[in-house]
C-alpha positions as CSV (number, residue, x, y, z in Angstrom):
1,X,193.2,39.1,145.3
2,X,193.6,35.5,146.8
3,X,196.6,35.8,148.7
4,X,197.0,38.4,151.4
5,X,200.2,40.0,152.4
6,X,202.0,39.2,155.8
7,X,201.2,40.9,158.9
8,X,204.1,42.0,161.1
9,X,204.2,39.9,164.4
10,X,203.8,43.2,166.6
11,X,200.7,44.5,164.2
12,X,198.8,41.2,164.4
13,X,195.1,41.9,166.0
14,X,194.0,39.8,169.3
15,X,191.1,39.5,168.0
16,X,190.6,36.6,165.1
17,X,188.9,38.0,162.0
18,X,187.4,35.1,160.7
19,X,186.0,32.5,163.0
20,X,186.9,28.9,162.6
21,X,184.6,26.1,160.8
22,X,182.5,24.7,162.9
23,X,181.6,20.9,162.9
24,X,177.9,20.2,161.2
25,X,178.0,16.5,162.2
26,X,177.4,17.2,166.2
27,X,173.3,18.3,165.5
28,X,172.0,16.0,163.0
29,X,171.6,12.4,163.7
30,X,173.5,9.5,161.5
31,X,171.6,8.7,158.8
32,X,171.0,5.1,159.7
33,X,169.7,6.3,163.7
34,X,166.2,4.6,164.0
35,X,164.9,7.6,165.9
36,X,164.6,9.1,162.5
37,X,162.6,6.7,161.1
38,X,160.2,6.7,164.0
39,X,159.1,10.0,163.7
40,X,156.2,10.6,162.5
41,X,155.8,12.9,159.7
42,X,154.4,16.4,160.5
43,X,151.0,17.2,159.1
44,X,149.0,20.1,158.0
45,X,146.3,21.8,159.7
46,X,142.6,21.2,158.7
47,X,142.7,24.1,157.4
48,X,138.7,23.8,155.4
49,X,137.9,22.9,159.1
50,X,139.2,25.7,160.4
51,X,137.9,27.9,157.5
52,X,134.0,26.4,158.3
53,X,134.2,27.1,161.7
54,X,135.0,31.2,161.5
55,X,132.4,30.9,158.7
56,X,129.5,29.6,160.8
57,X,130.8,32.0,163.6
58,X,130.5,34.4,161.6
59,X,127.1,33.9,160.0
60,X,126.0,33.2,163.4
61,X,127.3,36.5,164.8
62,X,125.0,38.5,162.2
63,X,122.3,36.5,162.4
64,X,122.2,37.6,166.2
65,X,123.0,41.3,165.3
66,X,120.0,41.2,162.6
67,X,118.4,39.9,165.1
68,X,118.8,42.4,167.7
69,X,118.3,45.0,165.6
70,X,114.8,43.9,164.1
71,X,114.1,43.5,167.8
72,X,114.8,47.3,169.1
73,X,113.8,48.5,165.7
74,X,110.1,47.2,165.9
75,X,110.0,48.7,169.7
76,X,107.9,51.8,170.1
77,X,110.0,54.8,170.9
78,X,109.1,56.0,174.9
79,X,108.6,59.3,175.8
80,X,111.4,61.0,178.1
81,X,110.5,63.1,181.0
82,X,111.4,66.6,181.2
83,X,113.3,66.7,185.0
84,X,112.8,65.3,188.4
85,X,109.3,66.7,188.6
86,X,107.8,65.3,185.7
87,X,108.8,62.0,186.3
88,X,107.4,61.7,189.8
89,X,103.7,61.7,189.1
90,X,101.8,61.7,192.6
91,X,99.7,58.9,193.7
92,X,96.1,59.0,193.0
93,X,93.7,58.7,196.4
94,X,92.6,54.8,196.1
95,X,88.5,55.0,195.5
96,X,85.7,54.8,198.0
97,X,83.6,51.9,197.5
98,X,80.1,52.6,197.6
99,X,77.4,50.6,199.9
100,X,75.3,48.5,197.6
């Protein structure tokens, strides 16, 4: 259906149901505007750089994990006491030298 049927003048909506065209001229430059031409062109991330870098952080990270865990692994377990009392040992009288 390409033609649409007239609207009486008292039935007519205030509100427009189609908006107008708008202008695509006003946001992009002329094509001869120098400023185009000056700008550089965008480049990509170094993204291999970027991809060596988490690796070595992360081969780092376990290196220091291994690490750690040889290191409290290799430790001798120590004993726990069993309460207040058993951790407070008293002190020993210090020894009487004898004349020589």
């Amino acid at each position: 259906m390409t033609h649409t049927p007239p609207v009486p003048a008292g039935n007519q909506s205030p509100y427009p149901l189609q908006t107008p065209p708008k202008p695509h001229d006003d946001h992009a430059p002329p094509p001869g505007d120098p400023r185009v031409a000056t700008t550089p062109p965008p480049t990509r991330p170094n993204t291999i750089g970027i991809i060596a870098v988490g690796a070595g952080l992360g081969l780092g990270l376990a290196a220091i994990a291994g690490g750690l865990f040889m290191t409290f692994r290799d430790t001798p377990k120590r004993k726990r006491s069993k309460g207040k009392a058993a951790a407070r040992k008293p002190k020993s009288a210090p020894k009487s030298k004898k004349p020589a």
